[in-house]
C-alpha positions as CSV (number, residue, x, y, z in Angstrom):
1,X,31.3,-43.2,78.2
2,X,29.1,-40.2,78.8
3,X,32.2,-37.1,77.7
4,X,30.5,-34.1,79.0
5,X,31.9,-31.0,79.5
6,X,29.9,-28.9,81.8
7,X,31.1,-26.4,84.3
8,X,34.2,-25.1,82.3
9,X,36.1,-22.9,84.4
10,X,36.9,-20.4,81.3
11,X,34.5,-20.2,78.3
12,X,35.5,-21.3,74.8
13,X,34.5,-17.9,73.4
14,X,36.3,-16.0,76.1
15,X,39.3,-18.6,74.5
16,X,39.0,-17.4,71.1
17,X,38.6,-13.8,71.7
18,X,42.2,-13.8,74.3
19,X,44.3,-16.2,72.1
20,X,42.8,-14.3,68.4
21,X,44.9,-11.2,69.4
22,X,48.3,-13.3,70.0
23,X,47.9,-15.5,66.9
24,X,47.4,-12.0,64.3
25,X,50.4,-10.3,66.1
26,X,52.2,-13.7,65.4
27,X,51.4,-13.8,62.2
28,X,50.0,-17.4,62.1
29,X,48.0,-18.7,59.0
30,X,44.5,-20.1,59.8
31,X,44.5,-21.6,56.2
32,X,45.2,-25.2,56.8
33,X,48.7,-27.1,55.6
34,X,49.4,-29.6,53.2
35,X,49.0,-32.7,55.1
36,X,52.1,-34.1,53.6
37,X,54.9,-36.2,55.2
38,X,57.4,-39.5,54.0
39,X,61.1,-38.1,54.1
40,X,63.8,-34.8,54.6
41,X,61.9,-31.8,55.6
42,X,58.0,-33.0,54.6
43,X,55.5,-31.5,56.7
44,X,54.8,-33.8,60.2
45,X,51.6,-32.1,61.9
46,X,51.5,-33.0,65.2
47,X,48.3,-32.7,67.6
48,X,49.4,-32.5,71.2
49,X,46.7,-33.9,73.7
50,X,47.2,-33.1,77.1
51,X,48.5,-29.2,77.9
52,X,50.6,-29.3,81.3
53,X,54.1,-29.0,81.4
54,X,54.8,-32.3,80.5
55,X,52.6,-32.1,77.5
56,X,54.0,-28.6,76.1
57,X,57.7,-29.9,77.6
58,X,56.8,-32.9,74.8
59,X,55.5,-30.5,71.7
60,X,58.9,-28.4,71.9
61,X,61.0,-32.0,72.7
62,X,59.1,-33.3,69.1
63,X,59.5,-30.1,67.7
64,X,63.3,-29.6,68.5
65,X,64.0,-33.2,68.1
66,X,63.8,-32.7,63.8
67,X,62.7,-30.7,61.0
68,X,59.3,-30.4,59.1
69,X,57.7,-30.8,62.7
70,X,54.6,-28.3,63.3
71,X,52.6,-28.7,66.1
72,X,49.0,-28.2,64.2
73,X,46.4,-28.6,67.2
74,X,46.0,-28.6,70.9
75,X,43.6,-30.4,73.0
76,X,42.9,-30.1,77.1
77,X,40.2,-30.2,79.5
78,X,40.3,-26.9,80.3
79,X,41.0,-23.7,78.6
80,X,42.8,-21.9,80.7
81,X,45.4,-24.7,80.8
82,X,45.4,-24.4,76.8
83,X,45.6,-21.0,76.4
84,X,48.7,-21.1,78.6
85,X,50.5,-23.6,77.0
86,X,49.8,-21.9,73.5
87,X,51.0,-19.0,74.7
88,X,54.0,-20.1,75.8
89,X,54.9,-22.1,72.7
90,X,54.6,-19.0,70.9
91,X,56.4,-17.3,72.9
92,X,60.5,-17.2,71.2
93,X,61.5,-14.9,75.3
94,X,60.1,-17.9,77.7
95,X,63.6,-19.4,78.5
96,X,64.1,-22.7,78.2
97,X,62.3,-25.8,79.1
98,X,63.8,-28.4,81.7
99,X,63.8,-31.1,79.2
100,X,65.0,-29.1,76.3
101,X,68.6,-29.3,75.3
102,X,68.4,-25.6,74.4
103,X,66.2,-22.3,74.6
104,X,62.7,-22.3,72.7
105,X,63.2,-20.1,69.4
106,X,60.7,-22.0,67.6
107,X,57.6,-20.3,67.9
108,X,57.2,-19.7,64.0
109,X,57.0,-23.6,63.9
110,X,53.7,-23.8,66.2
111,X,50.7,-23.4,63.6
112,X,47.6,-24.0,66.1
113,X,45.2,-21.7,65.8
114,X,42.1,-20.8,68.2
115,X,39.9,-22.9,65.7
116,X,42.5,-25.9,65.9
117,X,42.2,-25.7,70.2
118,X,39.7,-27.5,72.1
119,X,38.5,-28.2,75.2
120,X,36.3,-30.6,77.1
121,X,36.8,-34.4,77.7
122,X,36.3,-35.2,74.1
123,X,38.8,-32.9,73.1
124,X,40.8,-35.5,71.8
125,X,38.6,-36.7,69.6
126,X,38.6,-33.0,68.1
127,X,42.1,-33.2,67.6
128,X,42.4,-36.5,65.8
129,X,39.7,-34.8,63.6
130,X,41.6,-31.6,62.7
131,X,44.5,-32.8,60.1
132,X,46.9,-34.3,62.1
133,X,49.3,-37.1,61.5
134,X,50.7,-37.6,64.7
135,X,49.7,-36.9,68.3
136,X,51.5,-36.3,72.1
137,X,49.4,-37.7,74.7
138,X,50.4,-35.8,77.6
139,X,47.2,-36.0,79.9
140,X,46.8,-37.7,83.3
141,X,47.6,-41.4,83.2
142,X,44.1,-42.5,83.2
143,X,42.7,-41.1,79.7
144,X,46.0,-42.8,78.2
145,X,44.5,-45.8,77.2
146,X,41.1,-44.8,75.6
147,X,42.9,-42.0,73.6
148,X,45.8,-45.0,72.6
149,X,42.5,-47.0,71.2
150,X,40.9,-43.9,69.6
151,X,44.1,-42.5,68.2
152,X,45.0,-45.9,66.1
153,X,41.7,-46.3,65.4
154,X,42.2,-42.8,63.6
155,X,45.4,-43.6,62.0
156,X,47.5,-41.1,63.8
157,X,50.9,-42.3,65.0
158,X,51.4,-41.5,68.4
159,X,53.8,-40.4,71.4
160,X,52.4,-41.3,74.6
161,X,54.0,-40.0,78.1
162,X,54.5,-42.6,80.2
163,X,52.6,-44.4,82.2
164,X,50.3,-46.1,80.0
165,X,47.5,-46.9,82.5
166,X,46.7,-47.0,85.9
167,X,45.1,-50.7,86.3
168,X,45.5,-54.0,84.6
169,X,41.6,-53.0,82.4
170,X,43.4,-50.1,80.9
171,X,47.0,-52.4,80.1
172,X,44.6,-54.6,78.2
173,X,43.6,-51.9,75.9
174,X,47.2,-50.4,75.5
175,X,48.3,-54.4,74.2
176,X,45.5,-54.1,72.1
177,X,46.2,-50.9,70.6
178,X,49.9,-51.5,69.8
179,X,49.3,-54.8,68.1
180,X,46.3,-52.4,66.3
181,X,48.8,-50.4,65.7
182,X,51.6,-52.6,64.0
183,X,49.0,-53.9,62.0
184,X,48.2,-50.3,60.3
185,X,51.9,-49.6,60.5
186,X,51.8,-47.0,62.9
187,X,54.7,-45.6,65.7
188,X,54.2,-45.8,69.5
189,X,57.2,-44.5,70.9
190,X,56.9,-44.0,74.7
191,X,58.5,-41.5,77.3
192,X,60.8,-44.2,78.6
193,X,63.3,-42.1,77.8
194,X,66.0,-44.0,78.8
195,X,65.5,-46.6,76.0
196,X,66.8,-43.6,73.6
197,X,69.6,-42.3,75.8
198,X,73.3,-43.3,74.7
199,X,74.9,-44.3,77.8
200,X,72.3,-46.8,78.7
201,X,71.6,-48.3,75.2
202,X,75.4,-48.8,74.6
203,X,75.1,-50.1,78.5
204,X,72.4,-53.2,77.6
205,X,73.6,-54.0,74.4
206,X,76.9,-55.1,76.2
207,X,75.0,-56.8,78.6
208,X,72.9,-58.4,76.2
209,X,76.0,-59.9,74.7
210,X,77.0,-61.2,77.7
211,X,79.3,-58.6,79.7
212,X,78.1,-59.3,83.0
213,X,76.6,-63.0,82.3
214,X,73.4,-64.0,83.8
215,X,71.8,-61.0,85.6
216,X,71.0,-62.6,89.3
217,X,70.0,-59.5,91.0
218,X,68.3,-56.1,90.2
219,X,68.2,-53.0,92.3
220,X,66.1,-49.6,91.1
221,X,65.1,-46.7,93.1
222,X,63.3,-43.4,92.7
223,X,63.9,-41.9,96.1
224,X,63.2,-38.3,96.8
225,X,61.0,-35.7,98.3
226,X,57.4,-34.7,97.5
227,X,56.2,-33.2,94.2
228,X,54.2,-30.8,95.6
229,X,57.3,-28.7,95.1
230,X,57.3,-29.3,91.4
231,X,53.9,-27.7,90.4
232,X,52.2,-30.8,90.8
233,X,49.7,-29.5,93.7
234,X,47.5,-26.3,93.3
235,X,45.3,-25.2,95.7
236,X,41.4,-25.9,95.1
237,X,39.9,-22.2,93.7
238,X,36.3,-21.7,94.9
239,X,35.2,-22.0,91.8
240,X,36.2,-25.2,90.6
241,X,33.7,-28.1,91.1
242,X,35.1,-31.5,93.0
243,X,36.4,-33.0,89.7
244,X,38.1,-30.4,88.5
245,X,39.8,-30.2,92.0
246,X,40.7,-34.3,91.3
247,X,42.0,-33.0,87.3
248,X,44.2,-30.5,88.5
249,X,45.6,-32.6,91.5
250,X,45.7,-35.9,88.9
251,X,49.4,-37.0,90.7
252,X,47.6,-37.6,94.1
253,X,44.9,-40.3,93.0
254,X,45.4,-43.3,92.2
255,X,42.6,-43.3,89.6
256,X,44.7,-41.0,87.7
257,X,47.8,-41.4,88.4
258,X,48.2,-44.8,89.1
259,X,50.2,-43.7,92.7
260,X,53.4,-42.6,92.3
261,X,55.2,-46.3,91.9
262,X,53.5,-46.3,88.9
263,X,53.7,-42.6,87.5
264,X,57.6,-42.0,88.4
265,X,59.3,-45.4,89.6
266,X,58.2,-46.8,86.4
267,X,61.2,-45.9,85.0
268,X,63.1,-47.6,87.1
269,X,61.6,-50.8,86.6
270,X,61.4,-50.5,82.8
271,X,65.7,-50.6,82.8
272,X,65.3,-53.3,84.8
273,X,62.8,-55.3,82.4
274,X,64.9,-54.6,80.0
275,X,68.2,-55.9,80.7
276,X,65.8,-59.2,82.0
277,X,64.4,-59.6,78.6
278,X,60.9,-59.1,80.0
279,X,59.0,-58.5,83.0
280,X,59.1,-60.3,86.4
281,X,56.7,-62.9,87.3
282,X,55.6,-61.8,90.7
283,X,55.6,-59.0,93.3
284,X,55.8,-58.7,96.9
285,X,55.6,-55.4,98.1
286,X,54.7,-53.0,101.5
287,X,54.1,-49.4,101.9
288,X,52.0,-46.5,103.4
289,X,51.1,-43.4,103.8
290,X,53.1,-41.9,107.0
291,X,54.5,-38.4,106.0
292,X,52.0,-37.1,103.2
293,X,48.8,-37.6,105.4
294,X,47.0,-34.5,104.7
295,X,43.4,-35.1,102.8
296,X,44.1,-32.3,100.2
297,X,46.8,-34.6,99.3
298,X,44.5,-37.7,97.9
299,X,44.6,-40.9,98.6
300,X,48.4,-42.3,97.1
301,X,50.8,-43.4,99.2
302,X,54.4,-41.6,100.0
303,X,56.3,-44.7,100.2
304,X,56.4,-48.3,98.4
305,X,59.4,-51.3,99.0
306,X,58.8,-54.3,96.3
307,X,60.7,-57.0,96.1
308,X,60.4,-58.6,92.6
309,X,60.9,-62.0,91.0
310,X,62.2,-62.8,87.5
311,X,61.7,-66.4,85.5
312,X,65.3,-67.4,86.2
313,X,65.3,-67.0,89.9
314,X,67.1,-63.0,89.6
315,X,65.8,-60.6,92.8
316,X,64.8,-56.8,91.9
317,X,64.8,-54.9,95.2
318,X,62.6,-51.7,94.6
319,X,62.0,-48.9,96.8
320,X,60.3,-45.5,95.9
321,X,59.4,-42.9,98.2
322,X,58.4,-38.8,98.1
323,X,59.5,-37.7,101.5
324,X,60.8,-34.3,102.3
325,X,64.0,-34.1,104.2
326,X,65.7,-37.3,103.1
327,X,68.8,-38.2,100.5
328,X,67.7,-38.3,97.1
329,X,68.5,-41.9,95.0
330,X,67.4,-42.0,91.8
331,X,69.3,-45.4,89.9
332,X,69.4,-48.7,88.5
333,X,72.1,-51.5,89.5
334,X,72.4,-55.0,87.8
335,X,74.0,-58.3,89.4
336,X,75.5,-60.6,87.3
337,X,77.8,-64.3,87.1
338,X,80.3,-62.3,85.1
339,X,80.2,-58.4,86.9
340,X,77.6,-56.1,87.7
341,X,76.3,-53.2,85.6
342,X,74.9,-49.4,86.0
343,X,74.3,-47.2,83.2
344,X,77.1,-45.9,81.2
345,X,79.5,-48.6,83.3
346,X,80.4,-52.0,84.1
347,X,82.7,-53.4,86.4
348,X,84.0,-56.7,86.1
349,X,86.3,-59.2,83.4
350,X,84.4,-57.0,80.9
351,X,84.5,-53.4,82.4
352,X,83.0,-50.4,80.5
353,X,82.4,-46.5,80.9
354,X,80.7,-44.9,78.3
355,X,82.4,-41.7,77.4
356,X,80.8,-41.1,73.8
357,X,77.9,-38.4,73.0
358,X,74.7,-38.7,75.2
359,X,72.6,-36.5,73.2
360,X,69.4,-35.3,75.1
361,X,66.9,-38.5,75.6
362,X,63.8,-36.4,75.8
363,X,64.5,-35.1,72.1
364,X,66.3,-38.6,70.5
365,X,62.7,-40.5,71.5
366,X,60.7,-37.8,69.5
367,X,63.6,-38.1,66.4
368,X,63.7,-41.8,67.0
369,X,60.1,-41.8,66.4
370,X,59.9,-39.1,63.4
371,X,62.9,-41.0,61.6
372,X,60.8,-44.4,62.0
373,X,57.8,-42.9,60.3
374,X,60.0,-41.3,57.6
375,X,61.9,-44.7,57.0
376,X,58.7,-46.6,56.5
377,X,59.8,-48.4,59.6
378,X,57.6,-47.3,62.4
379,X,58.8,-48.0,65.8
380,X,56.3,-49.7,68.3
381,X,56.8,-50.1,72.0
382,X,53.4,-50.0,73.0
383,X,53.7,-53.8,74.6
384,X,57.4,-52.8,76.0
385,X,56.3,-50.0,78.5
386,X,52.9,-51.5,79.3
387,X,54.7,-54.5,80.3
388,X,56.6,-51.9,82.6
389,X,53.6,-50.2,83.7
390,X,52.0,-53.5,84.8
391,X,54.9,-54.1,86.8
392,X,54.6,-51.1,88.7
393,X,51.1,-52.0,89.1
394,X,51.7,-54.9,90.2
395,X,53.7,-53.8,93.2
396,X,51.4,-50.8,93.9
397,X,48.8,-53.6,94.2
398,X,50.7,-55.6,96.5
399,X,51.7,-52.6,98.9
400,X,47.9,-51.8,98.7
401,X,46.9,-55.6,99.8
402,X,49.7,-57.5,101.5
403,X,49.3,-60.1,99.4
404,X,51.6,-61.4,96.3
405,X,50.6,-60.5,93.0
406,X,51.7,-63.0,89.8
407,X,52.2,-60.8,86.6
408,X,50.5,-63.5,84.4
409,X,47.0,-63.4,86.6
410,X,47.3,-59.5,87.0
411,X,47.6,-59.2,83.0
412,X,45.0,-62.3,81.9
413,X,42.4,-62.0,84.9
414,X,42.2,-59.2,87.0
415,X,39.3,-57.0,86.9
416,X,40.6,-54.3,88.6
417,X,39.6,-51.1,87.1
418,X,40.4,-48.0,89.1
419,X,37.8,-45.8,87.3
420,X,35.1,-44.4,90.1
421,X,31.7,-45.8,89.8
422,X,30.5,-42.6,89.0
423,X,31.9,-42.1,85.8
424,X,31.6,-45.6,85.2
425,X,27.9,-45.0,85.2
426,X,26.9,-41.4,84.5
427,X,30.5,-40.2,82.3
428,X,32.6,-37.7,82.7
429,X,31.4,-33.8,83.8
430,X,33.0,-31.7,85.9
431,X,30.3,-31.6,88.9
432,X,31.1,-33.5,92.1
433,X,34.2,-35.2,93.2
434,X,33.8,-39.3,92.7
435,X,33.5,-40.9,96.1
436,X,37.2,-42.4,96.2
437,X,38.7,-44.5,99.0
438,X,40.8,-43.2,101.9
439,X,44.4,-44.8,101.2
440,X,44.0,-48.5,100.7
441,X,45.4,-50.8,104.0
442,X,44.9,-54.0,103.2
443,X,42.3,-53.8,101.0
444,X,41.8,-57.3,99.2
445,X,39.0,-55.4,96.7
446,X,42.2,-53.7,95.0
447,X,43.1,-56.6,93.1
């Protein structure tokens, strides 16, 4: 595709000049660093891809996480959106980040430079190019799989924030790119996070040996109210052009995002496919659009209820919903002959609390990963969380149709691809908005 880059809001040059002044008073060498890295405190330079919170939440998580990490290069659509997240990295006074299990005093440790920053759909690709041995992929759900594919093909290992795509097209490059990926040796560690947390990896390793017997019945839920109140909604600027409005919206499209199912409950459902040994086989889902009805809010809806079969018979009742106003439920529940199971407990012949150290998840997946690419030993989950994703799509796609949806056909022979005919055709610039559908009711073209 066409990766154009017309229209930026804020000018490279205008970049440079702003972010040159920071980087001197910092200190920061612009000579480049040994590109060096097997064990103890060896350089890792990491690119991060991707600049919203999530994405600079992810470069201090990797950074933190263990030593010898510098993040080397940045990459984003649009510079303003770099420039803030390079200066808050170097920024030691910020506070400290939600996900962080302490304050960010590790500026010195950020070695970008206004020559290593770039901007523009293809910015990327400049980041692969500038040194790096790892990268963060951080942007909206939709680039995930292309920069997957271009990132193994460059030899970089690679954290990717979950979810890996939005439709079963971009799944089938994920698969593709992880068994790519094992064959060059190189990590994929994903923002599951929960597969790196204590309490629920001590949790499904008891279950896996049999503490609650066969699991029968599954319930997950990522209830709670709408993210509009977690930065996730900015008001369209006059200046910005109808994609850009789209970019900076990303959670409220499904071409982006996926819907929320898929961007948030996927969690959920990825504890769930775990403790099953793999994902269901089919979905049956409803939901709609009732409380989140404004246009400026896209075309996702606000609630989804799935109800999801495994190969053995076992039930996973799903709900997900962003409403305002209503009891938050965010939690996975297991079923089984022998007892039933949360995380961090089981109840039962066999019954368990976990009461050991539950260091923070969204570092231990970043030192997971680092200590896998130290070892010679890289960890891969690519296949593992886009077998997640798929489930959420899966659902999403029922809810969107009303009719059932068979993970097998969904993975092997759908052709949906969410991406709008427009940049299908004529690539990606930031000019018009892509015509995109109202929110889908019954729409048998969604599958």
């Amino acid at each position: 595709m066409n990766e154009s880059t017309t229209l930026q809001p804020v000018t490279r040059r205008q970049f440079l000049k702003s972010s040159a002044v920071a980087t001197t008073a910092l200190g920061v060498a612009t000579a480049s660093i040994p590109r060096v890295f097997a064990a103890g405190t060896d350089k890792l330079r990491v690119g991060l891809i991707g600049c919203g919170a999530r994405g600079i939440g992810a470069a201090m998580n990797c950074v933190l996480s263990a030593p010898g990490v510098e993040i080397v290069a940045l990459g984003d659509v649009f510079a303003d959106r770099l420039e803030a997240a390079l200066k808050r990295l170097k920024d030691n006074h910020a506070g400290k980040e939600w996900s962080c299990s302490r304050d960010w005093k590790n500026a010195d440790q950020i070695k970008a430079t206004p020559e290593t920053c770039f901007t523009g759909f293809d910015a990327y690709r400049k980041v692969l190019a500038a040194g790096v041995d790892m990268v963060i992929l951080a942007g909206p759900p939709h680039f995930r799989p292309q920069q997957l594919k271009a990132a193994i093909e460059a030899g970089k290992h690679v954290f990717m924030e979950k979810p890996v795509a939005v439709d079963p097209a971009g799944i089938r490059t994920i698969i593709a790119a992880s068994d790519l990926a094992k064959q060059k040796q190189l990590a994929i560690v994903a923002g599951t996070q929960r597969r790196h947390e204590a309490r629920y990896v001590e949790t499904m390793k008891r279950i896996r040996d049999g503490a609650i017997g066969e699991v029968l019945a599954a319930e997950a839920y990522w209830n709670g109210g709408c993210v509009r109140h977690y930065g996730f909604y900015h008001k369209p600027e006059p200046a910005w052009s109808g994609l850009e409005t789209m970019l900076r919206n990303w959670y409220f499209y499904s071409w982006l995002s996926g819907d929320h199912i898929v961007e948030q409950h996927v969690h959920n459902l990825d504890v769930v496919n775990w403790a099953m040994g793999g994902p269901p086989v089919e979905a049956l889902g409803v939901g709609g659009r009732q409380w989140r009805t404004e246009p400026e809010y896209g075309n996702i809806y606000d609630h989804f209820g799935v109800r999801y079969r495994y190969a053995n018979g076992a039930i996973l009742v799903s709900t997900c919903r962003q409403i305002d106003r209503t009891k938050p439920l965010v939690d996975e529940g297991l079923v089984g002959t022998k007892g039933k199971a949360a995380a961090g407990r089981i109840e039962g012949a066999n019954a368990f609390r976990f009461e050991g150290n539950n260091p923070n998840p969204y570092e231990q997946e970043h030192a997971d990963l680092i200590q896998s690419i130290r070892d010679g030993k890289p960890l891969n989950e690519g296949r593992t969380v886009a077998e997640a994703t798929l489930t959420a799509i899966i659902g999403r796609m029922s809810a969107y149709t009303g009719q059932p949806i068979r993970f097998d056909w969904a993975l092997k022979n759908s052709e949906l691809d969410l991406t709008p005919d427009e940049i299908k055709h004529g690539g990606y610039r930031l000019g018009p908005a892509p015509i995109v559908p109202p929110a889908p009711l019954g729409n048998a073209d969604l599958v």
